[in-house]
C-alpha positions as CSV (number, residue, x, y, z in Angstrom):
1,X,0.0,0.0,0.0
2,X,3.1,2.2,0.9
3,X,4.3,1.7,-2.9
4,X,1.4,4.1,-3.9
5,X,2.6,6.6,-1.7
6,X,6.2,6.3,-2.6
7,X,7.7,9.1,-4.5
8,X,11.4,8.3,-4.8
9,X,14.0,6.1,-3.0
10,X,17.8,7.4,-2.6
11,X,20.4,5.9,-1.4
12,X,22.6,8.5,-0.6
13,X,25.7,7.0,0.7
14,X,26.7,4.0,2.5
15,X,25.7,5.7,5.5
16,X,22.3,7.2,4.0
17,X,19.1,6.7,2.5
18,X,16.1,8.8,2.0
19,X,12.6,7.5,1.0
20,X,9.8,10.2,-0.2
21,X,6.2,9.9,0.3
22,X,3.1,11.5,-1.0
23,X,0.5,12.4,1.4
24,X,-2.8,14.0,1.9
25,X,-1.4,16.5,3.6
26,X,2.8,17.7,3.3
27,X,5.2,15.1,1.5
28,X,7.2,13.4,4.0
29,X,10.5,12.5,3.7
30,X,12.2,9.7,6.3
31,X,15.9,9.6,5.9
32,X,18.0,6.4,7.5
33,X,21.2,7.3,9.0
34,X,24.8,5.4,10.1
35,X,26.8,8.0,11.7
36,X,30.4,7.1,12.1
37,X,31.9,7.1,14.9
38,X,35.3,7.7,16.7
39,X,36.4,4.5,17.7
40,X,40.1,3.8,16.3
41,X,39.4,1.7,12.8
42,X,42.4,-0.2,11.3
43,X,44.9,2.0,10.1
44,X,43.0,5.2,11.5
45,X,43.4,7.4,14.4
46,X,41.2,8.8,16.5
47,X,41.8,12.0,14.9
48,X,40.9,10.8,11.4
49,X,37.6,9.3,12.5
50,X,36.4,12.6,13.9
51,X,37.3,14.2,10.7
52,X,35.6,11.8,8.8
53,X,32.6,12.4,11.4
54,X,32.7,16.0,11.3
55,X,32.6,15.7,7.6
56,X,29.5,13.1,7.6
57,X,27.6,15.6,10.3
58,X,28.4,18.4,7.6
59,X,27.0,16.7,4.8
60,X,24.0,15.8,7.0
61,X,23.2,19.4,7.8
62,X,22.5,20.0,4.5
63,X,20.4,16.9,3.8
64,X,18.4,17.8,6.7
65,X,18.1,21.5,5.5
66,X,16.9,20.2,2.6
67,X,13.9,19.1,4.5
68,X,13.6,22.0,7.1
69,X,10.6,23.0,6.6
70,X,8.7,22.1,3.4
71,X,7.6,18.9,4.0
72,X,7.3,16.2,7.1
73,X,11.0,15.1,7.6
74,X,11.9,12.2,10.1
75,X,15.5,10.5,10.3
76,X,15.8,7.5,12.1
77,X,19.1,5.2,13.2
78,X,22.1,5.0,15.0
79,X,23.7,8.6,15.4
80,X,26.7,6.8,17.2
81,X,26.8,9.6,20.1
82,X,26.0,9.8,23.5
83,X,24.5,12.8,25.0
84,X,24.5,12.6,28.3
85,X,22.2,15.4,29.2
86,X,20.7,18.6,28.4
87,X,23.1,21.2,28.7
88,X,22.3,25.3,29.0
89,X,21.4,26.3,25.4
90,X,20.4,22.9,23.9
91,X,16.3,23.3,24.9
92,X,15.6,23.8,21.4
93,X,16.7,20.9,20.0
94,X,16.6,18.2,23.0
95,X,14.1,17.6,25.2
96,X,14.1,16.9,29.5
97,X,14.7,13.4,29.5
98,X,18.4,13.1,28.1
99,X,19.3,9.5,29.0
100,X,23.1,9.2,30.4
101,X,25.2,10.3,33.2
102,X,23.8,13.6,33.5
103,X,25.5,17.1,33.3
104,X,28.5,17.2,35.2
105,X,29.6,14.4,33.4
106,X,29.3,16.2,30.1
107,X,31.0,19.4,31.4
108,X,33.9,16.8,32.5
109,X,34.1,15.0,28.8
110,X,37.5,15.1,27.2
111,X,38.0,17.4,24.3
112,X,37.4,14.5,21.8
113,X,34.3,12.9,23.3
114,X,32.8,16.5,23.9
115,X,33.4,17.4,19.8
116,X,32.3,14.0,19.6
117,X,28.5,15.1,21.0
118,X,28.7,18.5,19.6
119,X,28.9,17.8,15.9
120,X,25.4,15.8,16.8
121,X,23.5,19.1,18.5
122,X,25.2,21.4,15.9
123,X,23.2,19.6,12.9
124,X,20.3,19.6,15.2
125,X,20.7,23.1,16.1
126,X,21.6,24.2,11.9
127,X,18.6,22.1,10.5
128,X,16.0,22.6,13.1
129,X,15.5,19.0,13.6
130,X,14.8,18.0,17.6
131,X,15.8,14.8,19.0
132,X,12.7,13.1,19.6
133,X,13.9,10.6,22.3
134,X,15.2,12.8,25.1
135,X,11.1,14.1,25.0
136,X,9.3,10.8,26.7
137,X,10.2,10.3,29.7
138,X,10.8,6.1,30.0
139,X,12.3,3.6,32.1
140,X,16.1,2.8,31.6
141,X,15.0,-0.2,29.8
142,X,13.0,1.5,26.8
143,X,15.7,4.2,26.6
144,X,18.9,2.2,26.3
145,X,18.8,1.6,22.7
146,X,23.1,-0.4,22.9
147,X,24.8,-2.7,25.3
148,X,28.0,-2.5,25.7
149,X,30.1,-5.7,24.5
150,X,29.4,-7.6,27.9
151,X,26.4,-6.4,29.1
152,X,23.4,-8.4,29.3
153,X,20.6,-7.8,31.4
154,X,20.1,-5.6,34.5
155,X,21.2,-3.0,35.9
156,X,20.4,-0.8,32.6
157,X,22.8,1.9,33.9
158,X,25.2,4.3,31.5
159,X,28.6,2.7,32.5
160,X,26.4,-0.8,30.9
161,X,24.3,0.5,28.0
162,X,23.7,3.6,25.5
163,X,21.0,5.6,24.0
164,X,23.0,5.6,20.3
165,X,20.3,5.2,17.9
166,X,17.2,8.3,18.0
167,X,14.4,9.3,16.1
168,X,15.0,13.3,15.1
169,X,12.4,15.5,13.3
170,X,12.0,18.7,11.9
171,X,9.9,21.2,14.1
172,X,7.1,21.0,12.0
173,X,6.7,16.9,12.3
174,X,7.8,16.8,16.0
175,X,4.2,16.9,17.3
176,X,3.3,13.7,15.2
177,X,5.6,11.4,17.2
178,X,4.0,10.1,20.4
179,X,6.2,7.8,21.9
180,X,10.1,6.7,21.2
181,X,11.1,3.4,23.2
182,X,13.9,0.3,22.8
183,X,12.8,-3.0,23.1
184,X,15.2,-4.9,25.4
185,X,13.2,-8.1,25.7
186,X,12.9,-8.8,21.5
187,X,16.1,-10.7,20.4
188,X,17.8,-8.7,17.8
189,X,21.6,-10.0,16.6
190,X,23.2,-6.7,17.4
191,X,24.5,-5.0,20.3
192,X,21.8,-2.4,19.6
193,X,18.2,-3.0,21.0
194,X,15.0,-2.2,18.5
């Protein structure tokens, strides 16, 4: 039924695809996302990876301004960053319930790991897109959304698990989304939870 709606598919990169739909009322748009991220990778140092991240969340503003606001825009996927908390400034784009170790830890992040998170709320802040997780308030167990490589189970705490993966949306589709939630007890073969 969706194929009668569908517009156009592009696959943007490895990391990206967009899928455009027709609807009664504004054209949405829902765009899948792999962020990298800034663990070392073969031959590459830290430093590389966050260039090569700052150059993907670059790129990404743009796709996202792309879809500011003309039509319905929601991305969806792993963002590879953990927030932490809301910090002073950041109300516009995140919401009150911020899953992580709150901020005093964020203030305490080293330089990398801070430009690590602030490539994520710069695109957000740039494209007008809001990160629709940190706005319903949850259990830990239907925030977490990746366990680290030996975690299973109990106690879902921030040293254990992540919130990686989000839903974001332009302002003008944020009031459509009603609930964002993992799903810890569905067996997925990933570290990252549905």
């Amino acid at each position: 039924e969706l194929e009668k709606s569908r517009i156009w598919f592009k696959q943007i990169s490895g990391r990206l695809a967009q899928i455009f739909f027709q609807t009664k009322g504004p054209n949405m748009v829902l765009t899948n996302t792999l962020a990298p991220h800034t663990w070392l990778s073969g031959d590459r140092s830290k430093d590389d990876m966050l260039e090569i991240r700052q150059e993907f969340f670059n790129h990404y503003t743009d796709i996202l301004l792309d879809h500011k606001e003309k039509c319905l825009h929601i991305a969806v996927g792993d963002f590879n960053t953990r927030i932490h908390a809301r910090c002073s400034g950041e109300e516009n784009v995140l919401g009150p319930f911020v899953w992580g170790r709150g901020e005093a830890f964020v203030k305490k992040l080293t330089p990398l790991d801070r430009e690590q998170r602030g490539v994520l709320i710069a695109t957000l802040k740039a494209s007008e897109h809001i990160h629709m997780n940190s706005f319903f308030e949850k259990p830990d167990n239907k925030k977490i959304t990746r366990s680290d490589w030996s975690a299973e189970g109990p106690p879902y705490i921030p040293t254990r698990y992540a919130e990686l993966d989000a839903i974001i949306a332009n302002t003008r589709t944020r009031n459509m989304i009603k609930k964002v939630e993992s799903n810890t007890k569905h067996y997925f073969p990933s570290d990252h939870f549905p």
